[in-house]
N, C-alpha and C positions, 0 to 999 in steps of 0.2 A: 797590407800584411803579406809576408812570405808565404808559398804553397805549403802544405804541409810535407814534411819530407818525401814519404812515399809518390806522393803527386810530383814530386819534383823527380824524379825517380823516373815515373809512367809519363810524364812528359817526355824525359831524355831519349828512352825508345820511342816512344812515338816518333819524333824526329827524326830517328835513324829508318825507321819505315819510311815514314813519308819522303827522305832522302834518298832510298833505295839503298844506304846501306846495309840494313836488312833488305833478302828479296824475297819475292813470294815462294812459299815452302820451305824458309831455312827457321832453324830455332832461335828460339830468343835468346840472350844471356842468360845463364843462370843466376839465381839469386846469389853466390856465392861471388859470381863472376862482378855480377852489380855492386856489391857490396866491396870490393877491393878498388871500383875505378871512383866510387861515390864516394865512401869512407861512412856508410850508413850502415846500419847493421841487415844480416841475413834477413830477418823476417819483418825489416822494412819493406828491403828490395823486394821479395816473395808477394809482399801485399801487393805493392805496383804489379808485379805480374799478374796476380790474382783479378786487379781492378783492370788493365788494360784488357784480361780475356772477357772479363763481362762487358765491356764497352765494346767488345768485338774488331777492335782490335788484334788484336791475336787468339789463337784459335786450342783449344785445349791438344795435348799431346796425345799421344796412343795409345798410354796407356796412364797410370798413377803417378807414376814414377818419370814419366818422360817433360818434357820441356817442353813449353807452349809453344807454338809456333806463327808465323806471320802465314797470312792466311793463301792461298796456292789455290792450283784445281784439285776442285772439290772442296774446300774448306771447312768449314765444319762438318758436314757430312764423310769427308774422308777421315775425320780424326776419330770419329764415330764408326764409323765401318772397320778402323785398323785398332780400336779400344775391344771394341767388339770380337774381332777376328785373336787378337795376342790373350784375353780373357779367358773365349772359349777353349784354347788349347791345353793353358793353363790348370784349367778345371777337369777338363778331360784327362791329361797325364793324372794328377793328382787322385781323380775318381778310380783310374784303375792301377792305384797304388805305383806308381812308376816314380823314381826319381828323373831328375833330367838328364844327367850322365846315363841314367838305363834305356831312357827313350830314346837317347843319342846314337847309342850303342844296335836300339833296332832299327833306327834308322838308317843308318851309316852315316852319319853324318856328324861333326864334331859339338861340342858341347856348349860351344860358345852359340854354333847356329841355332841350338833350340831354346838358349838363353835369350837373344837376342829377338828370337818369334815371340818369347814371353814378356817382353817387355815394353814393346811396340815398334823396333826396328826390322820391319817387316821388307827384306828384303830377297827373302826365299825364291825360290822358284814353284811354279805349281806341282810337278813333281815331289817336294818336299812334303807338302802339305799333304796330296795324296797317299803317301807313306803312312803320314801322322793319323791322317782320318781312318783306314783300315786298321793299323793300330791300334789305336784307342777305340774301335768300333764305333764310329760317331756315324754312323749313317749317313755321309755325305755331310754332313753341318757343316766341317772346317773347311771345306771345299766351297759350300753355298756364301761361306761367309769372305772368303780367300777372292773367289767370284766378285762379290758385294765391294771389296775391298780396292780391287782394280778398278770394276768401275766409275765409282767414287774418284780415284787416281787420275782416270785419263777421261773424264767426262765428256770432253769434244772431240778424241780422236777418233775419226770415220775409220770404220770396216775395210780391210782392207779387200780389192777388188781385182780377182786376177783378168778380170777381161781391159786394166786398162781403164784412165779416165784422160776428158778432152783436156789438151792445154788452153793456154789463151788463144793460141793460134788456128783453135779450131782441130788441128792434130789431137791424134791419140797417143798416149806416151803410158808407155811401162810402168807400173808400179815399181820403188822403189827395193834394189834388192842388195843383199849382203855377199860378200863372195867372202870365202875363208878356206884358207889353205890350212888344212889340219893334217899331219901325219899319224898315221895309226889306225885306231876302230876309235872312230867317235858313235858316241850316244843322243848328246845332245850339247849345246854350247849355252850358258847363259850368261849376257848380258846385260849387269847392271848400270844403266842409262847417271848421268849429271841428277837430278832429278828426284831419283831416287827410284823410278820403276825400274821393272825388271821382264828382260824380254827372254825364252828361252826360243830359241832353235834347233829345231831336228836336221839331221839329212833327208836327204828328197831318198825315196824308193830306189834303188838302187847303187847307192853311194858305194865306191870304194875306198878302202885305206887309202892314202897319199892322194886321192883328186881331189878335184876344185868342185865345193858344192855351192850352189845358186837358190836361194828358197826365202818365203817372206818371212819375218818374223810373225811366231804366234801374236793373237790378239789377245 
């Protein structure tokens, strides 16, 4: 007997994982998407998603609304820390009566960016968040969680070390650094990585307009 649709369905991505054309941390198709290459309906396709993220397979999204994903660093636990992290912001605007255009507006920051914090595309900067947390008065939380949420993200990447680690050669060799020619007063640069992280950069103590600044990326 033939799979039943939907299994036929969470079969095809399966495939495409195990193939790599899915890669680790990209979204799945959506049902919609599914349902146009299949010729199945939406809430076939939905169900295969549904059943491939409980077979672990792929990994719930950030938020309700988002698209499951093939599993990355941090994997479930990241998807959880960035559900968690877009929730509480969420909750917090709303608790002190704010729309999101209004919190935009005390933020500085446009209204797609705090749309897109609420939904699970968490690509801010920590700065941003700081903004939101004194804002909405969260005592630190959105920051603890923003915290939580990185780490989650980049679970293996070592501390950066300015004294220096050994090569293979036995030699000590420089940490890894950024050079960037900015003209003007810069504040800070931020960096969103292939990946999806997000790295911000200050100037070192002294910086002037038009020079050349040398510094690690925050951790």
């Amino acid at each position: 007997m033939s799979l039943p649709r939907y299994k036929q369905v969470a079969a095809m991505v399966r495939g495409q994982v195990a193939d790599g054309v899915l890669s680790p941390g990209a979204p799945a198709p959506s049902g919609a998407a599914l349902s146009r290459v299949t010729g199945y309906s939406v809430p076939t396709c939905r169900r295969a998603l549904r059943a491939l993220v409980s077979a672990g397979v792929l990994v719930s999204g950030a938020s309700r609304t988002a698209r499951p994903r093939v599993p990355g660093p941090g994997g479930q636990a990241l998807a959880d820390a960035g559900r968690a992290l877009s929730a509480a912001l969420a909750a917090r605007r709303r608790a002190a009566g704010l729309t999101q255009p209004q919190l935009a507006g005390l933020i500085g920051v446009s209204v797609t960016r705090v749309g897109h914090a609420e939904t699970g595309r968490l690509w801010q900067s920590r700065p941003f968040w700081e903004s939101a947390d004194k804002i909405l008065h969260a005592g630190g939380e959105l920051l603890r969680l923003h915290d939580d949420y990185r780490a989650a993200q980049l679970p293996s990447e070592p501390a950066a070390e300015t004294s220096g680690t050994p090569s293979r050669t036995g030699r000590t060799e420089s940490p890894a650094a950024v050079t960037v020619n900015v003209p003007g007063v810069v504040t800070c640069i931020t960096i969103t990585w292939a990946g999806g992280a997000v790295t911000t950069v200050h100037p070192p103590p002294g910086h002037r307009p038009g020079t050349t600044g040398r510094g690690l990326p925050e951790q």
